[in-house]
PDB file of N, CA, C and O in Angstrom:
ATOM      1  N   UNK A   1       8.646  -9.157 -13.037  1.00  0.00           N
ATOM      2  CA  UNK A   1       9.126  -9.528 -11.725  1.00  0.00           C
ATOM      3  C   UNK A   1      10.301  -8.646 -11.301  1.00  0.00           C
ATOM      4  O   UNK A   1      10.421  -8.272 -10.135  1.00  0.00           O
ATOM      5  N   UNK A   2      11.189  -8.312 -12.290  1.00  0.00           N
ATOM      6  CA  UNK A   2      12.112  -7.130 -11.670  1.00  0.00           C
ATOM      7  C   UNK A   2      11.951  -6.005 -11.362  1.00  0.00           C
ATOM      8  O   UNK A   2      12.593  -5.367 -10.527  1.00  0.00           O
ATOM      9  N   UNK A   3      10.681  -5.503 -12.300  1.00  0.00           N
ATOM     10  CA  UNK A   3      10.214  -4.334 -11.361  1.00  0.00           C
ATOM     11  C   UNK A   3      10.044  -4.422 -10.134  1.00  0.00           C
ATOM     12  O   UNK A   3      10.323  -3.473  -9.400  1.00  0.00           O
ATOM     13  N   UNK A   4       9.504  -5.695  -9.619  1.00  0.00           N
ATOM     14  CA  UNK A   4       8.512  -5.918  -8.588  1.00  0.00           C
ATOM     15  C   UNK A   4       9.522  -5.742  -7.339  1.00  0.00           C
ATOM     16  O   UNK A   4       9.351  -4.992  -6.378  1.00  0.00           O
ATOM     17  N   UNK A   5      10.980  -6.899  -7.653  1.00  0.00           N
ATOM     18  CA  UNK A   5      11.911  -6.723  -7.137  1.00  0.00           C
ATOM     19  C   UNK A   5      12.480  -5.334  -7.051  1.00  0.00           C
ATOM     20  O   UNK A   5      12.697  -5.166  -5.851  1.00  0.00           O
ATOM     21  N   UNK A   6      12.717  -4.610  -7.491  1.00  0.00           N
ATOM     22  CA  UNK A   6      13.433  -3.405  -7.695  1.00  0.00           C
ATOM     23  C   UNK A   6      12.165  -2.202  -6.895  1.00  0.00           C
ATOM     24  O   UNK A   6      12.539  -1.041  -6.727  1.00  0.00           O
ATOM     25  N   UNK A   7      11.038  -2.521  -6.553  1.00  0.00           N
ATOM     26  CA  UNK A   7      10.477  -1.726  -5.788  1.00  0.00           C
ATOM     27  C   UNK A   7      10.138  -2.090  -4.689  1.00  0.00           C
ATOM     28  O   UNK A   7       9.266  -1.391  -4.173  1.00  0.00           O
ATOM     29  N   UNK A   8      10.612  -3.201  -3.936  1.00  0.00           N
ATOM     30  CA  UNK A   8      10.594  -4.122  -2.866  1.00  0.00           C
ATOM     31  C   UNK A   8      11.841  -3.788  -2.062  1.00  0.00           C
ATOM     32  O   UNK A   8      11.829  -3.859  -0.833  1.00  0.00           O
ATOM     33  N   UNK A   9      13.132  -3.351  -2.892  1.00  0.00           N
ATOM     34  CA  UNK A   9      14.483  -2.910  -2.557  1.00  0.00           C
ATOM     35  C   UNK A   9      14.229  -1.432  -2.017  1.00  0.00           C
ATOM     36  O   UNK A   9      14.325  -0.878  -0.923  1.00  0.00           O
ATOM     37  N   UNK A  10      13.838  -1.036  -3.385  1.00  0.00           N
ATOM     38  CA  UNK A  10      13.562   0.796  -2.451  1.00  0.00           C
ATOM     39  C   UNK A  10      12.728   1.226  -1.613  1.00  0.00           C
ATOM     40  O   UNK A  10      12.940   2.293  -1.036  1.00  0.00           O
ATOM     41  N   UNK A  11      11.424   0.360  -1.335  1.00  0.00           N
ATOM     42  CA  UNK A  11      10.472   0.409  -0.078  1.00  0.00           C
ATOM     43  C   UNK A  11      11.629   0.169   0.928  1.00  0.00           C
ATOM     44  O   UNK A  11      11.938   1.199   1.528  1.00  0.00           O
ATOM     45  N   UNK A  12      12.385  -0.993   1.282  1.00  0.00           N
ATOM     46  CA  UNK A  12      13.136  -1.335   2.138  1.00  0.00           C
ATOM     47  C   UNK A  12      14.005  -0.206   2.279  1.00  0.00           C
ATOM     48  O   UNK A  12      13.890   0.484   3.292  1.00  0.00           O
ATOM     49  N   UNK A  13      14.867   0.087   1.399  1.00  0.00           N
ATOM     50  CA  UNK A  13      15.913   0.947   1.613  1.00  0.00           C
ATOM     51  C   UNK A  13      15.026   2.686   2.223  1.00  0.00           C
ATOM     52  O   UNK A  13      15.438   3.285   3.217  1.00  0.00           O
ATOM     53  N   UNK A  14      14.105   3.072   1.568  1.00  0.00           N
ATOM     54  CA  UNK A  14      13.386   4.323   1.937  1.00  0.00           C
ATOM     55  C   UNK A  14      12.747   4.205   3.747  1.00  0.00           C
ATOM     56  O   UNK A  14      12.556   5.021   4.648  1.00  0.00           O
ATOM     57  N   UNK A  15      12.629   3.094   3.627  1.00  0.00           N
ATOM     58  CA  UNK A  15      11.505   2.849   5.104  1.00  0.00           C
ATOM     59  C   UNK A  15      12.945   2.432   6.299  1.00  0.00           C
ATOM     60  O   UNK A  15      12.853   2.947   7.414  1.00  0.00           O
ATOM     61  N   UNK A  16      13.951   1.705   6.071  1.00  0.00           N
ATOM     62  CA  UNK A  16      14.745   1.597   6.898  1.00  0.00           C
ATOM     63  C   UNK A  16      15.727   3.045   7.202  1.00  0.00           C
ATOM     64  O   UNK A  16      16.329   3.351   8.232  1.00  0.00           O
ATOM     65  N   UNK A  17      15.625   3.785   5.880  1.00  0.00           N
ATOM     66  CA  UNK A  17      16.560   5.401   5.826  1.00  0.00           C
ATOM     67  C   UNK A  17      15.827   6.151   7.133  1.00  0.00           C
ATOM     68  O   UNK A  17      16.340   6.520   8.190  1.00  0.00           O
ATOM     69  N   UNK A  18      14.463   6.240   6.682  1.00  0.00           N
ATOM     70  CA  UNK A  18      13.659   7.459   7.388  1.00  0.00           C
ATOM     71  C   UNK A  18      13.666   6.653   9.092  1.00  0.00           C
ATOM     72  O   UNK A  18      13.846   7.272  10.140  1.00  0.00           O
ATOM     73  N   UNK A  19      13.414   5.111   8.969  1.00  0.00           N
ATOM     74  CA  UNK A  19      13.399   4.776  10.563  1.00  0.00           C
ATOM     75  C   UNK A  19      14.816   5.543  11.196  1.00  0.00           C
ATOM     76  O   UNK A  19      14.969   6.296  12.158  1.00  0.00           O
ATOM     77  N   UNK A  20      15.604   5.078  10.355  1.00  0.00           N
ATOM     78  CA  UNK A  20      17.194   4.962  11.189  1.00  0.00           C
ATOM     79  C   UNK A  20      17.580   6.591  11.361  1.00  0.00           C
ATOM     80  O   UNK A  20      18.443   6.917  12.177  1.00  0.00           O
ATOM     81  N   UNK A  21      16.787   7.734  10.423  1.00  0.00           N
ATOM     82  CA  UNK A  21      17.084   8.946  10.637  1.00  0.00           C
ATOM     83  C   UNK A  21      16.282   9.214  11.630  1.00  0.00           C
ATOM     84  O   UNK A  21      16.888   9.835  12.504  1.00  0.00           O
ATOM     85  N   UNK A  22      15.025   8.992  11.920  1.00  0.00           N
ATOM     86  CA  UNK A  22      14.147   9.627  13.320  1.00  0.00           C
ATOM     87  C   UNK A  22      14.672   8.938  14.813  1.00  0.00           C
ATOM     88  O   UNK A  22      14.650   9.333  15.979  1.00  0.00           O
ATOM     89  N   UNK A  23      15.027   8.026  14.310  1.00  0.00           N
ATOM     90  CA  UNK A  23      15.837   6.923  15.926  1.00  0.00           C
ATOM     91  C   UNK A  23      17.320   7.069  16.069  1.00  0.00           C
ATOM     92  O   UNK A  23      17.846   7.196  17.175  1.00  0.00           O
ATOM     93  N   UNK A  24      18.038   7.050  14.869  1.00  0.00           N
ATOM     94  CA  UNK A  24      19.118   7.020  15.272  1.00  0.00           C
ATOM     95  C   UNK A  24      19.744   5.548  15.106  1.00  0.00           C
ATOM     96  O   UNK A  24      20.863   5.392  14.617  1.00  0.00           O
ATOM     97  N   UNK A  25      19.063   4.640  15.482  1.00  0.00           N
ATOM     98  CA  UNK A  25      19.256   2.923  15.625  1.00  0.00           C
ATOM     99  C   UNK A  25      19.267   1.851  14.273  1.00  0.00           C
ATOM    100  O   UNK A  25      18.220   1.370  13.841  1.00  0.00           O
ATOM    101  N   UNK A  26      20.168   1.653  13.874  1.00  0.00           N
ATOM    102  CA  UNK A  26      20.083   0.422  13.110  1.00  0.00           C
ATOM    103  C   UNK A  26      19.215  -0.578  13.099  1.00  0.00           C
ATOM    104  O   UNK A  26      18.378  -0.861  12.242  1.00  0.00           O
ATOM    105  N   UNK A  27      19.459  -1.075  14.067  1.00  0.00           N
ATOM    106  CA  UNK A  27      18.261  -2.084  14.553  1.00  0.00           C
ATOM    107  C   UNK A  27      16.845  -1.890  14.599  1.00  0.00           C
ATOM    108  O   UNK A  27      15.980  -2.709  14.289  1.00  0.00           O
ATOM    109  N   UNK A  28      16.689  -0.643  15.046  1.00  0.00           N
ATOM    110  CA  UNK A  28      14.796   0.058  14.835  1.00  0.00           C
ATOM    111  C   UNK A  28      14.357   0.136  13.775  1.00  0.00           C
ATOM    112  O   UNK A  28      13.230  -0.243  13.454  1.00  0.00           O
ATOM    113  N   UNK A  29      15.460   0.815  12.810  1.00  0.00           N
ATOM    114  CA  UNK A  29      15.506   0.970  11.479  1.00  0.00           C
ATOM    115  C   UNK A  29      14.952  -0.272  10.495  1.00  0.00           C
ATOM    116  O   UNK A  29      14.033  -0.315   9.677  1.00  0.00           O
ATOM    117  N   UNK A  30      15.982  -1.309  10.972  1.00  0.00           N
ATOM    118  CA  UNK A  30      15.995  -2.266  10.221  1.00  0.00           C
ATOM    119  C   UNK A  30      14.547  -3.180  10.324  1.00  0.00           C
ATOM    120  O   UNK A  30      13.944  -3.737   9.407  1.00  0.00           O
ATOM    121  N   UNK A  31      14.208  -3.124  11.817  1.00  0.00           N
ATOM    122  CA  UNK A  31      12.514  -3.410  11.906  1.00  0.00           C
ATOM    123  C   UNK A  31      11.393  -2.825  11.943  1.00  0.00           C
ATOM    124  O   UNK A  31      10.309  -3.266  12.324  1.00  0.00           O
ATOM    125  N   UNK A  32      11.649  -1.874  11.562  1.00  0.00           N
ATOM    126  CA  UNK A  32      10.564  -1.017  11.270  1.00  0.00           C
ATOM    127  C   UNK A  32      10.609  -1.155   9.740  1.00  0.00           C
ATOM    128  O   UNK A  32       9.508  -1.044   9.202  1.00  0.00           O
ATOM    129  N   UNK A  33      11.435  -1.327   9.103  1.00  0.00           N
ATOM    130  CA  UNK A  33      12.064  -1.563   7.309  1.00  0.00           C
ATOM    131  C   UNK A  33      10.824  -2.951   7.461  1.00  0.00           C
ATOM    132  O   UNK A  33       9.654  -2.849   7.093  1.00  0.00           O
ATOM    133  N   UNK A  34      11.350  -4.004   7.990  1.00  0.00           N
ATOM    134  CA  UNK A  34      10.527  -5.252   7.720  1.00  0.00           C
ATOM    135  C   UNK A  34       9.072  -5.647   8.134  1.00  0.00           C
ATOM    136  O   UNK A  34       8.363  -6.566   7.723  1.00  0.00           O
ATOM    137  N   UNK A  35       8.793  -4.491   9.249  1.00  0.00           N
ATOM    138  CA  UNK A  35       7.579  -4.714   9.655  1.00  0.00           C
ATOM    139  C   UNK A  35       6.358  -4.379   8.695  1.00  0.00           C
ATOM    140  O   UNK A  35       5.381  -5.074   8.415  1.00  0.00           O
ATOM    141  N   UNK A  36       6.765  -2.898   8.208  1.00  0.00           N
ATOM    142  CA  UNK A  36       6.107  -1.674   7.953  1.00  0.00           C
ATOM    143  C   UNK A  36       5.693  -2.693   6.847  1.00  0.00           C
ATOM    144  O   UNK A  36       4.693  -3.302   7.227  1.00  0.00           O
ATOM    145  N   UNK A  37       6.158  -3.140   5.465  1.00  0.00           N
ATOM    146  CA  UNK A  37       5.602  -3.759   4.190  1.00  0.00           C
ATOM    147  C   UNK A  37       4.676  -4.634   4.954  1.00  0.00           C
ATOM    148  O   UNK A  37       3.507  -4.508   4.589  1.00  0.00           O
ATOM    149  N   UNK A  38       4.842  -5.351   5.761  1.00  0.00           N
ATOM    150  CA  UNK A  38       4.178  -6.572   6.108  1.00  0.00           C
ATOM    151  C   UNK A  38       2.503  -6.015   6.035  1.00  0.00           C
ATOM    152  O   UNK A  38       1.555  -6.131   5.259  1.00  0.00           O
ATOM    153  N   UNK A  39       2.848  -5.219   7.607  1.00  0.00           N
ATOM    154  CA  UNK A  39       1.687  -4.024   7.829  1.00  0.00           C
ATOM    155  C   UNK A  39       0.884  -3.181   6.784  1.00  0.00           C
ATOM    156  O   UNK A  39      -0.301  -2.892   6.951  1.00  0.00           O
ATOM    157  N   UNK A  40       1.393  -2.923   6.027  1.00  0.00           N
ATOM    158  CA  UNK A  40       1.162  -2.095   4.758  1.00  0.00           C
ATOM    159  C   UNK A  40      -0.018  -3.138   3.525  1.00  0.00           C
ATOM    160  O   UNK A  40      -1.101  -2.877   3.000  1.00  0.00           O
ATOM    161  N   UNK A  41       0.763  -4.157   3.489  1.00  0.00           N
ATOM    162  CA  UNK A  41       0.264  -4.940   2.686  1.00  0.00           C
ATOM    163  C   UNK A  41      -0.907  -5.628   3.575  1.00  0.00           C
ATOM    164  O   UNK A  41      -1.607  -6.189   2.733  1.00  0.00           O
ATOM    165  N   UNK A  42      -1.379  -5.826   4.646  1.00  0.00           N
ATOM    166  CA  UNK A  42      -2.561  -6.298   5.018  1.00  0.00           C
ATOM    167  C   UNK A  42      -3.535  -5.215   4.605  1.00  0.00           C
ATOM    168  O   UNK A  42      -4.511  -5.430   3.885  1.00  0.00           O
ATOM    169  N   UNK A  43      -3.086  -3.612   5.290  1.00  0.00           N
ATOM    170  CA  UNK A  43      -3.892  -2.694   5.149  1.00  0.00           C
ATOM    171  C   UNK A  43      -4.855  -3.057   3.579  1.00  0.00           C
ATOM    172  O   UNK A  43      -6.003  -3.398   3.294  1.00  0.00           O
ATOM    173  N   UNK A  44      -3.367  -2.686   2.743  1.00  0.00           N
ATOM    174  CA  UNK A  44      -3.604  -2.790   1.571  1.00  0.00           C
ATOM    175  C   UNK A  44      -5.002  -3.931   1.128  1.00  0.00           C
ATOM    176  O   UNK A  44      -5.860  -3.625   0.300  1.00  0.00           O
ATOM    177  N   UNK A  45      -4.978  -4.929   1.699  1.00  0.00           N
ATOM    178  CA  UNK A  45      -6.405  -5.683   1.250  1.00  0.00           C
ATOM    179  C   UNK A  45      -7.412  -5.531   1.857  1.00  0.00           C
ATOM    180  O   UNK A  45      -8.408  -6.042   1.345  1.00  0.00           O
ATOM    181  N   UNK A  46      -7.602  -4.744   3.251  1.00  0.00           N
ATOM    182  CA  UNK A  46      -8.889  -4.281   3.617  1.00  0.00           C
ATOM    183  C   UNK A  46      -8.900  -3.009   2.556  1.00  0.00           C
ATOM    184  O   UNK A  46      -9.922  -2.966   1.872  1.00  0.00           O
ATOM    185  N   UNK A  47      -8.242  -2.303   2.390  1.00  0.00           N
ATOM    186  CA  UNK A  47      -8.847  -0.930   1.594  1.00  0.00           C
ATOM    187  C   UNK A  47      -9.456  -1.517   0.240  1.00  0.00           C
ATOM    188  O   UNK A  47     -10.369  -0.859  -0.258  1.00  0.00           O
ATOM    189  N   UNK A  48      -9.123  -2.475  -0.295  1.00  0.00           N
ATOM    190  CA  UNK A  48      -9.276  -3.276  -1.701  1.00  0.00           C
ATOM    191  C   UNK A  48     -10.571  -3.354  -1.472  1.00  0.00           C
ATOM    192  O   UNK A  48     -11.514  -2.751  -1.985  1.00  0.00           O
ATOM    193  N   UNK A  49     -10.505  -4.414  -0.390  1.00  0.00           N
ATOM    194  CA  UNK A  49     -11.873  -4.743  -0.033  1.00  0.00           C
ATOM    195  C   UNK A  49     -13.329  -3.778   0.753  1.00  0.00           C
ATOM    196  O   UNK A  49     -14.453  -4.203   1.021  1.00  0.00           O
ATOM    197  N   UNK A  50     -12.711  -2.288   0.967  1.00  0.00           N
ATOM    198  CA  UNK A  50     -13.288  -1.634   1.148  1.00  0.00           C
ATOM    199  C   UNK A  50     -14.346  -0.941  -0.366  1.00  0.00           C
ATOM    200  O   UNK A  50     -15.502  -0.915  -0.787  1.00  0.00           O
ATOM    201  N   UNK A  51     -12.916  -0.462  -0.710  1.00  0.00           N
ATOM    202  CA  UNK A  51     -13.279   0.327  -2.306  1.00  0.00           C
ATOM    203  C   UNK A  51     -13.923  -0.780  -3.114  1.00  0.00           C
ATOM    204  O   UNK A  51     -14.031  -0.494  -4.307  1.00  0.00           O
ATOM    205  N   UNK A  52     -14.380  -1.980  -2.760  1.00  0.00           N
ATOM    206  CA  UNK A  52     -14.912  -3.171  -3.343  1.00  0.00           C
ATOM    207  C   UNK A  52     -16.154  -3.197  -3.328  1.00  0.00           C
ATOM    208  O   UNK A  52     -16.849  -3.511  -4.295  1.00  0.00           O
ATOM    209  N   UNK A  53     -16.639  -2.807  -2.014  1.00  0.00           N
ATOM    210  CA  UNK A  53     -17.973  -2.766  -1.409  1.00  0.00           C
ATOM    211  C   UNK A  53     -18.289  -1.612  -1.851  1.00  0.00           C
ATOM    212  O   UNK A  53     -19.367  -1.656  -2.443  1.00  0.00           O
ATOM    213  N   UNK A  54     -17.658  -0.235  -1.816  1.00  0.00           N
ATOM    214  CA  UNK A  54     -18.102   0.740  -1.887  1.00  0.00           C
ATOM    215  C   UNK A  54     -18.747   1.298  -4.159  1.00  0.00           C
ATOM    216  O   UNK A  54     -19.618   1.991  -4.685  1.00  0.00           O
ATOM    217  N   UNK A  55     -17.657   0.457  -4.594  1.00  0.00           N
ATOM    218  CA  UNK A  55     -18.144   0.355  -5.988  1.00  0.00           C
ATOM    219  C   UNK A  55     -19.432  -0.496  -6.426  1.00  0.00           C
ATOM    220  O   UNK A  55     -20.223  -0.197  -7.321  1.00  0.00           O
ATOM    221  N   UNK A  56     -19.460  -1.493  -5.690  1.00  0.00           N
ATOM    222  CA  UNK A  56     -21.204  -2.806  -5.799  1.00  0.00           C
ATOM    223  C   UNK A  56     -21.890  -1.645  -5.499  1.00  0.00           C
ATOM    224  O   UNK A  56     -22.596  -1.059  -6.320  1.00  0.00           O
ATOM    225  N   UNK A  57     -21.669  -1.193  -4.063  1.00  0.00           N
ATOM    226  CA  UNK A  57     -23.169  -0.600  -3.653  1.00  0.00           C
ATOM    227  C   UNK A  57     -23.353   0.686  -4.720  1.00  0.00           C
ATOM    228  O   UNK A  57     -24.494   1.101  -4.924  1.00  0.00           O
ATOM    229  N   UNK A  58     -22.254   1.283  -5.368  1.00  0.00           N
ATOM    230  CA  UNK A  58     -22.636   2.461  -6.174  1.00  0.00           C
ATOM    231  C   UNK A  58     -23.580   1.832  -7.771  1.00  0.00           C
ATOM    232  O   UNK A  58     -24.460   2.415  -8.403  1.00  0.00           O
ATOM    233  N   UNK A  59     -23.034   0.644  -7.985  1.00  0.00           N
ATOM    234  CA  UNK A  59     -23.761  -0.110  -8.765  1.00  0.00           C
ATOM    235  C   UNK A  59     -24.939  -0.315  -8.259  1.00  0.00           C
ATOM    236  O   UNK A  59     -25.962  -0.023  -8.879  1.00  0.00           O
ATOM    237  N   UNK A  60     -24.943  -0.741  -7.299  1.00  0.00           N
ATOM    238  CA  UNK A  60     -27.129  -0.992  -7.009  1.00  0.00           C
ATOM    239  C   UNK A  60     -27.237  -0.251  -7.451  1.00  0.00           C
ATOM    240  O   UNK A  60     -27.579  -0.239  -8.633  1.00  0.00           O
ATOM    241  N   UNK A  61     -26.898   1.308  -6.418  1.00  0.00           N
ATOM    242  CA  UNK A  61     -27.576   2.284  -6.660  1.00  0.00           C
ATOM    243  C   UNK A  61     -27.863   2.904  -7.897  1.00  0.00           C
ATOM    244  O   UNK A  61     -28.955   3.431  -8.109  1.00  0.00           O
ATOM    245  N   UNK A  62     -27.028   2.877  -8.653  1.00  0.00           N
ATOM    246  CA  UNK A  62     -27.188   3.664  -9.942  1.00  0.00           C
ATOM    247  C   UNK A  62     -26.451   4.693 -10.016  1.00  0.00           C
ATOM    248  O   UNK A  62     -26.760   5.589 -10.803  1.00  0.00           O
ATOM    249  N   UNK A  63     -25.173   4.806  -9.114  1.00  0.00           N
ATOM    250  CA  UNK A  63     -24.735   6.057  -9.147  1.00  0.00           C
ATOM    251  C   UNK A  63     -23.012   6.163  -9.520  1.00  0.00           C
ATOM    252  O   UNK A  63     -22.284   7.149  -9.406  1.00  0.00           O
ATOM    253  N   UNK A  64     -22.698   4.908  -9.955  1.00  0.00           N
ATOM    254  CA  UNK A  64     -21.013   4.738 -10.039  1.00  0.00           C
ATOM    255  C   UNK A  64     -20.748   5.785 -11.097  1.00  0.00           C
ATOM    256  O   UNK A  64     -21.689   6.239 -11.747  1.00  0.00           O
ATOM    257  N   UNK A  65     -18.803   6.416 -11.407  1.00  0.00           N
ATOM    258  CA  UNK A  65     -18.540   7.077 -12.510  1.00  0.00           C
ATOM    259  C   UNK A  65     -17.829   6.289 -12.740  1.00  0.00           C
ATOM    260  O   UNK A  65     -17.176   5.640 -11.922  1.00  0.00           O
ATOM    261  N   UNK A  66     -17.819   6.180 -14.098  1.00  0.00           N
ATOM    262  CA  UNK A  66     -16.746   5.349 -14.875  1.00  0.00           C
ATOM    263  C   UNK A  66     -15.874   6.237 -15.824  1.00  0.00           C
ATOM    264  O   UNK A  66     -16.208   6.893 -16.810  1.00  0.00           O
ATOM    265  N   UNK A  67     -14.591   6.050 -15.197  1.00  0.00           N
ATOM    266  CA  UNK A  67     -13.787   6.843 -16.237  1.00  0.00           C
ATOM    267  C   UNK A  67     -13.317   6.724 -17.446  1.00  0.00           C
ATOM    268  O   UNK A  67     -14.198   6.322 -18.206  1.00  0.00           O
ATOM    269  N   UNK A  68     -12.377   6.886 -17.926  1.00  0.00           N
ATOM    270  CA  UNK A  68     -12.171   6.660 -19.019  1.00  0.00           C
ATOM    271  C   UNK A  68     -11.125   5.747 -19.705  1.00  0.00           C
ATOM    272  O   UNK A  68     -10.784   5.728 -20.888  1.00  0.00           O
ATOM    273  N   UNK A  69     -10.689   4.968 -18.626  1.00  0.00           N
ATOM    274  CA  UNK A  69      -9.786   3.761 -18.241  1.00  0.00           C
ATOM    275  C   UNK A  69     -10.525   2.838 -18.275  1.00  0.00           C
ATOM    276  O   UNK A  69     -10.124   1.744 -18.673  1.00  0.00           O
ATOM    277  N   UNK A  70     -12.022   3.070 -17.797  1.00  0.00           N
ATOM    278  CA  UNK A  70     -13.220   2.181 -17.571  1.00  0.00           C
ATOM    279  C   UNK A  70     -13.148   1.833 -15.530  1.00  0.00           C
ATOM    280  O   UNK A  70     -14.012   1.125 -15.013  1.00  0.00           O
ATOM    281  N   UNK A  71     -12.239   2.341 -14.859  1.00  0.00           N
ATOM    282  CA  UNK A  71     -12.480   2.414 -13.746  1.00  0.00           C
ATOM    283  C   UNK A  71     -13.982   2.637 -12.973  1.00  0.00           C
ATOM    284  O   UNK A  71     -14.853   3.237 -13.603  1.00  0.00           O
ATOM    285  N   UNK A  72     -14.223   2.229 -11.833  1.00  0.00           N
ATOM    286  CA  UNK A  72     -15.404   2.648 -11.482  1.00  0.00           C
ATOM    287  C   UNK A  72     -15.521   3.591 -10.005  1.00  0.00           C
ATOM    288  O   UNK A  72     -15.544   2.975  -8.940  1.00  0.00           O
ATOM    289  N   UNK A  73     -15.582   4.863 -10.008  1.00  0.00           N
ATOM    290  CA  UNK A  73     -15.135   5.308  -8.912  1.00  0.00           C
ATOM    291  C   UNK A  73     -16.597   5.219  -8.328  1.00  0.00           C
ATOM    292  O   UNK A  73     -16.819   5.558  -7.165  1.00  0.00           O
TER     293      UNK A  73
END
């Protein structure tokens, strides 16, 4: 969990730096800092759920690679 925390801090701190350097604004900064994870993390479960579909159907087919992690690209 402290990792988890401790990379939740530097998303914030990295994403509010780069807002507040292209704007200028604290305030833009600071919501664009809180929006962006929000945003990010929905993305994040359609792509899941993309690369989800896209590994089954390589399974019908017969055509998945499995690495050597046992991943299935």
């Amino acid at each position: 969990m402290l990792k988890t925390m401790t990379f939740a801090i530097t998303h914030f701190t990295v994403a509010f730096t780069v807002a507040w350097l292209l704007t200028g604004n604290f305030v833009v900064g600071g919501l664009i800092a809180l929006v962006e994870p929000a945003v990010n993390t929905v993305a994040y479960y359609f792509h899941e759920k993309a690369w989800e579909k896209i590994g089954k159907a390589g399974i019908e087919a017969g055509t998945e690679v499995k690495t050597k992690h046992g991943l299935v690209c």
